[in-house]
VEXMIFI-732250 format. One record per residue (C-alpha): x, y, z; residue in three letters. Coordinates in steps of 0.5 Angstrom, whole numbers, plus 500, padded with zeros to 3 digits. Example, Ala and Ser with C-alpha at 12.3 -4.5 7.8 and 13.67 -1.06 7.14 Angstrom:
! residues 2
525491516ALA
527498514SER
! end
This chain:
! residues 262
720921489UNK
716916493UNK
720910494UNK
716904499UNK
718898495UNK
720891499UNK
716891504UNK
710888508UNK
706894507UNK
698893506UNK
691895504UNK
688900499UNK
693907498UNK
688911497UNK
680913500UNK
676917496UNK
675924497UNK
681925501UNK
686924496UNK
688930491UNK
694928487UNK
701928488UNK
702935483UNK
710935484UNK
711927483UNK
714923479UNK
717917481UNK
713913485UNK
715905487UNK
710901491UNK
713894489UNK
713888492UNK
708889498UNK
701886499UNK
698893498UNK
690892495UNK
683895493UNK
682898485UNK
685904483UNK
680909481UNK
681913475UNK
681920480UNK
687917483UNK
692919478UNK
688926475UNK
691931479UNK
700928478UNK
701936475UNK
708934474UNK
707928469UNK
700931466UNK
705936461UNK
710934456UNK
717936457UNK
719941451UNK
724937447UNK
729942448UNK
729941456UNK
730934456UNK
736933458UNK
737939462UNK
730940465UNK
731944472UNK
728941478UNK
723945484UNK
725952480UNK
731952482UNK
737954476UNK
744950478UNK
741945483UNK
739939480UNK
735933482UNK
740928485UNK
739921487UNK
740913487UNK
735909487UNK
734902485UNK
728901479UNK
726896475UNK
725898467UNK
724895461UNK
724888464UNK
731889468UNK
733891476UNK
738897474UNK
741902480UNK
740909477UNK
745915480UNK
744923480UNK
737922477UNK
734929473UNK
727930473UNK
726928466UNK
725921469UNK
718919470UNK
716913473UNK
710909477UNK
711901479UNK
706898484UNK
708891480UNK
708884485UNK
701888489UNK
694885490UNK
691891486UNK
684888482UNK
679891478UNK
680895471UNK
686899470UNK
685906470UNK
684910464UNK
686916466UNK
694913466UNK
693916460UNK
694923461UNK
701923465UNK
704925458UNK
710925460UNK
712917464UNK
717914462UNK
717906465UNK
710904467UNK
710897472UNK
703893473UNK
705887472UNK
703881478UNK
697884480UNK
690882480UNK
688887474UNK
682885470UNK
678888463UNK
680891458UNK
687894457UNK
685901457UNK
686905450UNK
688912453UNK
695908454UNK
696910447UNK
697917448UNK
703916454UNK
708918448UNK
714919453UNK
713912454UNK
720907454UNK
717900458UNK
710898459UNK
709891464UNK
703889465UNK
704882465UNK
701876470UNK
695880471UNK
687878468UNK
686882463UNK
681880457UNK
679882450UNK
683885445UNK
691889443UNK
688897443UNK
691899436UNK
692905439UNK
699902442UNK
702902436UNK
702910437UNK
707909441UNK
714911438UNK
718910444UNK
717903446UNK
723900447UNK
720894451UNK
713892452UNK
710885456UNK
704883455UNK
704876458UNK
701871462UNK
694874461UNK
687872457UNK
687876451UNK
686875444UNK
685877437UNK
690880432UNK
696882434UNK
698890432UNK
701890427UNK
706895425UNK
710901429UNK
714898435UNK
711892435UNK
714889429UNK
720889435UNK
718885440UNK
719878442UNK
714872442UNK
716873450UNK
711879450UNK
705877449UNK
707869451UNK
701866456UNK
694868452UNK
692862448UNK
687866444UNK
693871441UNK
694870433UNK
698874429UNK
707877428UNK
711875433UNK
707868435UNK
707862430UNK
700861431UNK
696866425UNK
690868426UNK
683866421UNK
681869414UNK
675872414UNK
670872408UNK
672878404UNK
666883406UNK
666884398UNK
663878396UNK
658877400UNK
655884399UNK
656882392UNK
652876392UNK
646879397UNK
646885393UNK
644880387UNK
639876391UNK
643870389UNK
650867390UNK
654861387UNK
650856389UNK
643858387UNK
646858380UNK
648851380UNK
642849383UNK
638853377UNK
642849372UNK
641842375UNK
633842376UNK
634845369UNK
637839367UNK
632834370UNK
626839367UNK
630838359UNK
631830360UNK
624829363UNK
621833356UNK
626829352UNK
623823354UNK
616824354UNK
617827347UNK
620820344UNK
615817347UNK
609820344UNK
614821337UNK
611814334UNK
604815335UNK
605822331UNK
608818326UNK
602813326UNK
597819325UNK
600822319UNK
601816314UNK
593813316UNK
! end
């Protein structure tokens, strides 16, 4: 556990090439400092004690450091699925990273998305910005995603929807757009969660998104060389063609007639 929340404690948490991993940590809490810098993807690869999935037969009796009877027991104050809760005799079974109310920037690493094994996941009121990565749909442990009032653009990776587990998600506050996943947990959340980006449409929220042309009918009509508005137009020079023939026939009639009976 590495707890150095609520403090004034800034610049980036880590250089490149001197930093090799936390293989036995799995709660880390760096919240509400003024830490900064990007957080590259090698940051997170060598967390060994988050990158395996917990045996569903372990979960909740999981031993700690190899030792039979001597579990992990601890309290800590931990911000999880939205709420400020203080947790008591703590297994190892849970896993949690909160380093939200920082001034962390750049895209959010890939490479979260091998911890298998997190439970609570906190990025919220950073600076964060391009895409949400789609590695965060194999995070199946995970309970509480907040990713809320950062900078992140494009779309909702459907990926999401893979996970089961997801009891709480806030996706607020930030610049994305597109359909909403539809389907799986998200048919569970509120607009709250994805409140804050002018460009969603789709379930929860009451703005829906535009229909597109069904792709069956333009490939039909481009396949045939013509669509519904060639017909009409054929008809109607048709029909212009046939009055004009008509009138030059009846114009030239009494002429024909004078011819036959002299």
């Amino acid at each position: 556990v590495l707890v150095l929340r609520n403090n004034n404690f800034h610049g980036p948490i880590w250089l490149y090439g001197k930093f090799f991993g936390f293989k036995k940590l799995r709660i880390m809490d760096l919240s509400f400092n003024n830490f900064d810098g990007d957080l590259s993807s090698e940051y997170f690869r060598n967390w060994s004690a988050l990158n395996t999935e917990i045996p569903s037969a372990n979960k909740s009796k999981l031993r700690y450091m190899g030792d039979v009877d001597n579990y992990y027991q601890d309290t800590m104050n931990l911000t999880n699925k939205g709420l400020e809760m203080v947790l008591k005799k703590i297994l190892t079974t849970l896993s949690s990273i909160d380093i939200s109310y920082n001034n962390f920037h750049g895209e959010i690493p890939s490479s979260l998305g091998d911890l298998k094994s997190l439970k609570v996941l906190n990025l919220s009121r950073n600076n964060f910005e391009g895409l949400i990565p789609s590695s965060l749909g194999k995070l199946s442990e995970l309970e509480s995603l907040d990713l809320s009032k950062n900078n992140l653009v494009g779309t909702i990776p459907q990926q999401l929807k893979d996970l089961n587990f997801l009891a709480f998600l806030n996706l607020s506050d930030n610049q994305l757009k597109g359909q909403i996943p539809q389907g799986g947990q998200f048919n569970t959340f509120q607009n709250s969660s994805f409140g804050g980006n002018l460009d969603l449409c789709g379930f929860p929220l009451s703005k829906k998104c535009e229909r597109t042309p069904t792709p069956e009918l333009e490939s039909s009509e481009s396949k045939n060389g013509f669509g519904w508005k060639t017909v009409v137009m054929g008809y109607g020079c048709g029909l212009v063609i046939g009055v004009t023939i008509e009138q030059v026939v009846a114009l030239r009639r009494p002429n024909l007639f004078a011819r036959i009976y002299t």
